[in-house]
GUMAR-275533 format. One line per field, with one value per residue: chain; residue in three letters; residue number from 1; x, y, z of N, C-alpha, C, O in turn. Coordinates in nm, 4 decimals. Example, Ala and Ser with C-alpha at 12.3 -4.5 7.8 and 13.67 -1.06 7.14 Angstrom:
# GUMAR-275533
chaine: (A, A)
residu: (ALA, SER)
num: (1, 2)
n.c1: (1.3190, 1.2850)
n.c2: (-0.5690, -0.2250)
n.c3: (0.7800, 0.7080)
ca.c1: (1.2300, 1.3670)
ca.c2: (-0.4500, -0.1060)
ca.c3: (0.7800, 0.7140)
c.c1: (1.3200, 1.2900)
c.c2: (-0.3300, 0.0030)
c.c3: (0.7800, 0.7870)
o.c1: (1.4236, 1.3409)
o.c2: (-0.3319, 0.1138)
o.c3: (0.8465, 0.8039)
This chain:
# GUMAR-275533
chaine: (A, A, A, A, A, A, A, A, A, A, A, A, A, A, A, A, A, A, A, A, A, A, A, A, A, A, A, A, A, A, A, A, A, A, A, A, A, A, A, A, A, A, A, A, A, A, A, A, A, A, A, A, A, A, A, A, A, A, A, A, A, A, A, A, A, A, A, A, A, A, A, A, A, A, A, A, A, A, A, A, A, A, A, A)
residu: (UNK, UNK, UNK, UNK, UNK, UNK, UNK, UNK, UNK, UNK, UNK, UNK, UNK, UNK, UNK, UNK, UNK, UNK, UNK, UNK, UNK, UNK, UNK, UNK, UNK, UNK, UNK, UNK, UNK, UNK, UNK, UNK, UNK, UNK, UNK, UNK, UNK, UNK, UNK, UNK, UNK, UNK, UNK, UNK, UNK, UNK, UNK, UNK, UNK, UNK, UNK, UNK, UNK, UNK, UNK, UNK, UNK, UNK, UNK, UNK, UNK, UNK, UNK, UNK, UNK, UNK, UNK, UNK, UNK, UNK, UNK, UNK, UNK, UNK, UNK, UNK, UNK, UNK, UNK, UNK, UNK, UNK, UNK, UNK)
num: (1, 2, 3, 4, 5, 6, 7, 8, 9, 10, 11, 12, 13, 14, 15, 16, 17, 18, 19, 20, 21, 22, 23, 24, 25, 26, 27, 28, 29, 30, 31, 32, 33, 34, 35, 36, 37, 38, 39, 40, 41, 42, 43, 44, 45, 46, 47, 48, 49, 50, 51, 52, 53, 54, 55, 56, 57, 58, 59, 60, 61, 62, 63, 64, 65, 66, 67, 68, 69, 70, 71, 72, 73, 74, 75, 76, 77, 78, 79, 80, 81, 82, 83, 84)
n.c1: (7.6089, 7.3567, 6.9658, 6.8849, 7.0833, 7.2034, 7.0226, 7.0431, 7.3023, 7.2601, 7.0851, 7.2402, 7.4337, 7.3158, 7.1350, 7.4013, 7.4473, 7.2145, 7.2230, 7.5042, 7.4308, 7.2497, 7.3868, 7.6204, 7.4191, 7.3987, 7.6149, 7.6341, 7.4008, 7.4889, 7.7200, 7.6409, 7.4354, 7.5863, 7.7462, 7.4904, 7.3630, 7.1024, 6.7802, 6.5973, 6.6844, 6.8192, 6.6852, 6.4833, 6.7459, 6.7588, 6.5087, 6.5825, 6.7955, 6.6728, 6.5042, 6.6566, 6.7774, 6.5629, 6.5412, 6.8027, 6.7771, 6.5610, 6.6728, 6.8852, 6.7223, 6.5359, 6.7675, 6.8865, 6.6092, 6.6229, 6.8798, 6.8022, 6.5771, 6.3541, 6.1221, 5.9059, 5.8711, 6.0744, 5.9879, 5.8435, 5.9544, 6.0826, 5.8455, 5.7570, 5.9681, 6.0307, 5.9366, 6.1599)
n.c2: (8.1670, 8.3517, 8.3377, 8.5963, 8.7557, 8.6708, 8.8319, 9.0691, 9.1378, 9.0774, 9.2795, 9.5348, 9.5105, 9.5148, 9.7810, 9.8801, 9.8972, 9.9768, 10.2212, 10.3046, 10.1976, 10.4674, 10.6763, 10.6100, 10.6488, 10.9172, 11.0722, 10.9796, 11.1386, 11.3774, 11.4607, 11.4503, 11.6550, 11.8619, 11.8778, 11.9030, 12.0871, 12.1573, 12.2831, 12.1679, 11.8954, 11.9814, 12.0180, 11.7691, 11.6435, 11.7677, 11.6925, 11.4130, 11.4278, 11.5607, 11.3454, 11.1405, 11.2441, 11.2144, 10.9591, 10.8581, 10.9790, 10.8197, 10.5801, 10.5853, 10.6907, 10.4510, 10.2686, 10.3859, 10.3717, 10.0798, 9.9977, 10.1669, 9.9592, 10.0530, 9.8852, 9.8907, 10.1855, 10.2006, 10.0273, 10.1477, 10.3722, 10.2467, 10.1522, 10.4327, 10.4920, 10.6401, 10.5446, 10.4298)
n.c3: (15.1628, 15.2355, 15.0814, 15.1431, 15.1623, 14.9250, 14.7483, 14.7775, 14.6901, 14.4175, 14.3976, 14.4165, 14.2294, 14.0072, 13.9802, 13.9963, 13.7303, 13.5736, 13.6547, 13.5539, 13.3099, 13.2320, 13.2446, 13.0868, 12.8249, 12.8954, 12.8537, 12.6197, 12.4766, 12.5443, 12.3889, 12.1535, 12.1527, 12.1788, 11.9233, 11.7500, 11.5406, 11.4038, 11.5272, 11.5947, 11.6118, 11.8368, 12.0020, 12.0311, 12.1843, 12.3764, 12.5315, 12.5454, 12.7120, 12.9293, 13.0039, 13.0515, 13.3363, 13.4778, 13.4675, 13.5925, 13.8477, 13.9656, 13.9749, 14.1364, 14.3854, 14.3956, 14.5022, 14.7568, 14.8983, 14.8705, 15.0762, 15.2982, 15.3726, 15.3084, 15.0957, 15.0046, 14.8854, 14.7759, 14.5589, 14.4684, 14.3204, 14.1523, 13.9583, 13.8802, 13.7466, 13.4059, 13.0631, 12.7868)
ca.c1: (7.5450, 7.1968, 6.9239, 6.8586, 7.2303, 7.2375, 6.9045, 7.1023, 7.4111, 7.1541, 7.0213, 7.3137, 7.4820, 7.1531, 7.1377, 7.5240, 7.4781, 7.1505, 7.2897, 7.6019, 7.3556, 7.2154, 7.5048, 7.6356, 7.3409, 7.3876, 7.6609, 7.6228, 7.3125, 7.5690, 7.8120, 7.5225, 7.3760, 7.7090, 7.7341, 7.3644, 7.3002, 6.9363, 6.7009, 6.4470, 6.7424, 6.8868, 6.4964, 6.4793, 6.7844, 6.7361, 6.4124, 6.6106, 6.8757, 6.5901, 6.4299, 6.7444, 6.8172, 6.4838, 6.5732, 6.9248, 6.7542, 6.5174, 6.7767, 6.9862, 6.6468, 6.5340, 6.8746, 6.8702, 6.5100, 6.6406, 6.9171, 6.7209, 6.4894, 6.2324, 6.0731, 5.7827, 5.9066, 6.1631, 5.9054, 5.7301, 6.0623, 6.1268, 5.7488, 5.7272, 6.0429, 5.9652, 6.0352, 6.2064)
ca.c2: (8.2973, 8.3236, 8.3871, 8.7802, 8.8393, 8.7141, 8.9249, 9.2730, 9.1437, 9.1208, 9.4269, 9.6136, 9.4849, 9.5493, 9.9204, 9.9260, 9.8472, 10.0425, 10.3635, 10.2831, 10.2220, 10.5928, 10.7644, 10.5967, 10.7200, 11.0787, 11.1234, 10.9832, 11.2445, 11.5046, 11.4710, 11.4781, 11.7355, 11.9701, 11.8683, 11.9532, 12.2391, 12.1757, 12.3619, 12.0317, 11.8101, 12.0101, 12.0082, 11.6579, 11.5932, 11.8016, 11.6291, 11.2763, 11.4569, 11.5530, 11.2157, 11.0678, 11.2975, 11.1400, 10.8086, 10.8430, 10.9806, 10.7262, 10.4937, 10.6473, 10.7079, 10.3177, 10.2193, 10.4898, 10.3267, 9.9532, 10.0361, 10.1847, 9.8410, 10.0566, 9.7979, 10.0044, 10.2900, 10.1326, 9.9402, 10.2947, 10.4625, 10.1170, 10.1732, 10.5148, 10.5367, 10.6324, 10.4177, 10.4883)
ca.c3: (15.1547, 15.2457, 15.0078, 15.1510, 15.0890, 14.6903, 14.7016, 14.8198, 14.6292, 14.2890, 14.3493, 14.4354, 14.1009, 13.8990, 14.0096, 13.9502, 13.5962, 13.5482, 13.6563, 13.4035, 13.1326, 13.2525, 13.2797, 12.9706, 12.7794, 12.9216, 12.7783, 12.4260, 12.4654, 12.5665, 12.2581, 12.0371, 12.1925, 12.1479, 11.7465, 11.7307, 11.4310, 11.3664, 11.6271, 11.5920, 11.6729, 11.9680, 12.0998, 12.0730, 12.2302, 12.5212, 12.6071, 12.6373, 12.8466, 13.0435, 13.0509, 13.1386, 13.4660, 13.5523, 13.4744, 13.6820, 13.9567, 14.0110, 14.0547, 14.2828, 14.5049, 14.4542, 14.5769, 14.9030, 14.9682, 15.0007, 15.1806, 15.3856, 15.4162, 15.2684, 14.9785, 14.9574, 14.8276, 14.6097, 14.4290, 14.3712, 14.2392, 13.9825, 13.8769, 13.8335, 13.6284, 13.2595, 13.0129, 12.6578)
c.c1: (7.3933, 7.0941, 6.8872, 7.0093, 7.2824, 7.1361, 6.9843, 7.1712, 7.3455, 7.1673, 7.1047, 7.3967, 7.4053, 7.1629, 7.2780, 7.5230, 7.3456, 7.2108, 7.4167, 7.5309, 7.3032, 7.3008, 7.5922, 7.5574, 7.3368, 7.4773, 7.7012, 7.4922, 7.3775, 7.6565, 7.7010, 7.4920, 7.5239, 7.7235, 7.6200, 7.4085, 7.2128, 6.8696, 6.6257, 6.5270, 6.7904, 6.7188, 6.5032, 6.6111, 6.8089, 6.6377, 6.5072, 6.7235, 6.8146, 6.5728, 6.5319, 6.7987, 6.6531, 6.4805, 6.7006, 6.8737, 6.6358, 6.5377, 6.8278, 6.8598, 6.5749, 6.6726, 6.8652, 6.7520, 6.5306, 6.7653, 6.8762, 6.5865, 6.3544, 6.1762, 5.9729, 5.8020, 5.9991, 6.1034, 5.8106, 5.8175, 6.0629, 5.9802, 5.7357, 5.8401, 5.9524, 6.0567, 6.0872, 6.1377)
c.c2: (8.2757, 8.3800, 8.5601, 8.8216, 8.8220, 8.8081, 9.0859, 9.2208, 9.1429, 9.2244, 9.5464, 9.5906, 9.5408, 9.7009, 9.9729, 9.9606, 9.9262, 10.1764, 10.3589, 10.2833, 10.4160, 10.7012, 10.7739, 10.6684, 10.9045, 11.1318, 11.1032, 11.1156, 11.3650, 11.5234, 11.4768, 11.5996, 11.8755, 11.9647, 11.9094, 12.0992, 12.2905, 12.1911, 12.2137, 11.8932, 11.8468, 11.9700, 11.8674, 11.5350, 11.6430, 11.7406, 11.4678, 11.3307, 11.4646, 11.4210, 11.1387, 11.1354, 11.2163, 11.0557, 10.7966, 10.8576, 10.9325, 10.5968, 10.4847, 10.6553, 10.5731, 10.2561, 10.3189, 10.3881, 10.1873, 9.9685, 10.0524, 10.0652, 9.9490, 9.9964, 9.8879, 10.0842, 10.2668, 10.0549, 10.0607, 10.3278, 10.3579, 10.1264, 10.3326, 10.5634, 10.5461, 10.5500, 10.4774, 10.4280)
c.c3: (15.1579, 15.1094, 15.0162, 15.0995, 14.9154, 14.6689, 14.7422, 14.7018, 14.4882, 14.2635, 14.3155, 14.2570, 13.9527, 13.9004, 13.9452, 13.8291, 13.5580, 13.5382, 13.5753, 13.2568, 13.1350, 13.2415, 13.0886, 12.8355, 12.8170, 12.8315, 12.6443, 12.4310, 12.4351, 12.4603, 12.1691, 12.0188, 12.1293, 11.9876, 11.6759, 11.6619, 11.4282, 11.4983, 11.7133, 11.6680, 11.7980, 12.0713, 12.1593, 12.1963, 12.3742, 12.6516, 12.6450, 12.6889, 12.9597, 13.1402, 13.1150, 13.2958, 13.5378, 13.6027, 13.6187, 13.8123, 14.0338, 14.0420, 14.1237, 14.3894, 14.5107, 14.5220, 14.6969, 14.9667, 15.0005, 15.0401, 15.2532, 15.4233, 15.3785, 15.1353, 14.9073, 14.8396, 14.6990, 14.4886, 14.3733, 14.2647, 14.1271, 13.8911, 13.7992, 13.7290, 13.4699, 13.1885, 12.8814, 12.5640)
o.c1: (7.3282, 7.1454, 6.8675, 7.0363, 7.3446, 7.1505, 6.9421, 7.1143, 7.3929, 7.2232, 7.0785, 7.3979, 7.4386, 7.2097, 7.2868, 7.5939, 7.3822, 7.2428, 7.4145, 7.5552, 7.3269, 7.2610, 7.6134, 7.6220, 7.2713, 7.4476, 7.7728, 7.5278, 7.3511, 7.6667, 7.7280, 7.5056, 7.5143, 7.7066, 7.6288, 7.4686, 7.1928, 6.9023, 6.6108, 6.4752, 6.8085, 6.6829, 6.5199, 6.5938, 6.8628, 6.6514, 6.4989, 6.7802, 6.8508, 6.5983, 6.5092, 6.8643, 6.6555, 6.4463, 6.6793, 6.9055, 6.6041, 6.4672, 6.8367, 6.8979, 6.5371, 6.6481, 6.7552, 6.7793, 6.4898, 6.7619, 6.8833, 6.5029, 6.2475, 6.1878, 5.9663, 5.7625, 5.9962, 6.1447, 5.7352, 5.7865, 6.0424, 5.9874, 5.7089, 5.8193, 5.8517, 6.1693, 6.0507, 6.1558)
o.c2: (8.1949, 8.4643, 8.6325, 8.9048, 8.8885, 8.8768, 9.1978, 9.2484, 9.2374, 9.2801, 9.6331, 9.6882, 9.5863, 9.7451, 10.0692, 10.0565, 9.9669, 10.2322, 10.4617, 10.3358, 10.4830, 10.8170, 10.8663, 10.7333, 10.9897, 11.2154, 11.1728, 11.2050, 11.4421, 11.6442, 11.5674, 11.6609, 11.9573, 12.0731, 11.9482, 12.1928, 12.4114, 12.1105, 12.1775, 11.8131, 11.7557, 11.9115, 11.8377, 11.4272, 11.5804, 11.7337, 11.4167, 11.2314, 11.4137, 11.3923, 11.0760, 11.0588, 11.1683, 11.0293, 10.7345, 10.7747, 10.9814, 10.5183, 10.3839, 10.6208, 10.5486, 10.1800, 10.2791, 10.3258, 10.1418, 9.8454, 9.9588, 10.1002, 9.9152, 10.0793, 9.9367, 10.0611, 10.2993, 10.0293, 10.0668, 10.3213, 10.3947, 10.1117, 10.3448, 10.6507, 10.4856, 10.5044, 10.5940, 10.4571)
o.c3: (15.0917, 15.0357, 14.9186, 15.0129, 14.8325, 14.5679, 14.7131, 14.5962, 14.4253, 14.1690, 14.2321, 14.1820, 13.8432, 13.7955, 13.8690, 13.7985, 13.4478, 13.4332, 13.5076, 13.1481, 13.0344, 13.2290, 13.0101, 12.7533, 12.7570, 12.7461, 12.5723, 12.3541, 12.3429, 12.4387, 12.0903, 11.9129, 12.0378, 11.9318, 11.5594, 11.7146, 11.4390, 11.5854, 11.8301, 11.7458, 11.8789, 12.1735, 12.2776, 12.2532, 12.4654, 12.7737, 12.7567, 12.7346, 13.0657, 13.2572, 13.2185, 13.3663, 13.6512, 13.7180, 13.7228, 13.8975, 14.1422, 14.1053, 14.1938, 14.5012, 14.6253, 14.6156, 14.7354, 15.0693, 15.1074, 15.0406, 15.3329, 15.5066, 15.4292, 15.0450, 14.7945, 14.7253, 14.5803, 14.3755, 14.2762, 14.1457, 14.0114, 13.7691, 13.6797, 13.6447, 13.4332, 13.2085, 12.8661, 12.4457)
């Protein structure tokens, strides 16, 4: 296997497992979020539902961009993610 193909097969694995941690995290957010009483706690947990639709979908659009052999762009989307 050449070194460009462990470098997709990485990435592609890496992303796999990112977007699982994202997803994963959504919905511990989302059961929280439904048990939520307190105003202050639903607040807070709406904002990291938010933050995580961010997160998810800056994964899904760095993976689209190398696929697409665009590096560029995929190294924007992995920077500009926010972080926790």
């Amino acid at each position: 296997m050449s070194n460009s193909s462990k470098l997709c097969t990485y990435f592609v694995l890496l992303s796999l497992l990112a977007l699982k941690a994202a997803t994963d995290t959504h919905t511990v957010i989302t059961g929280l979020l439904e048990k939520a009483t307190d105003q202050a706690e639903k607040d807070a947990l709406t904002t990291c539902e938010n933050a995580d639709h961010i997160v998810m979908n800056s994964f899904q659009q760095a993976a689209t961009a190398f696929f697409e052999k665009d590096y560029n762009s995929m190294l924007e989307y992995e920077k500009s993610e926010p972080r926790g």
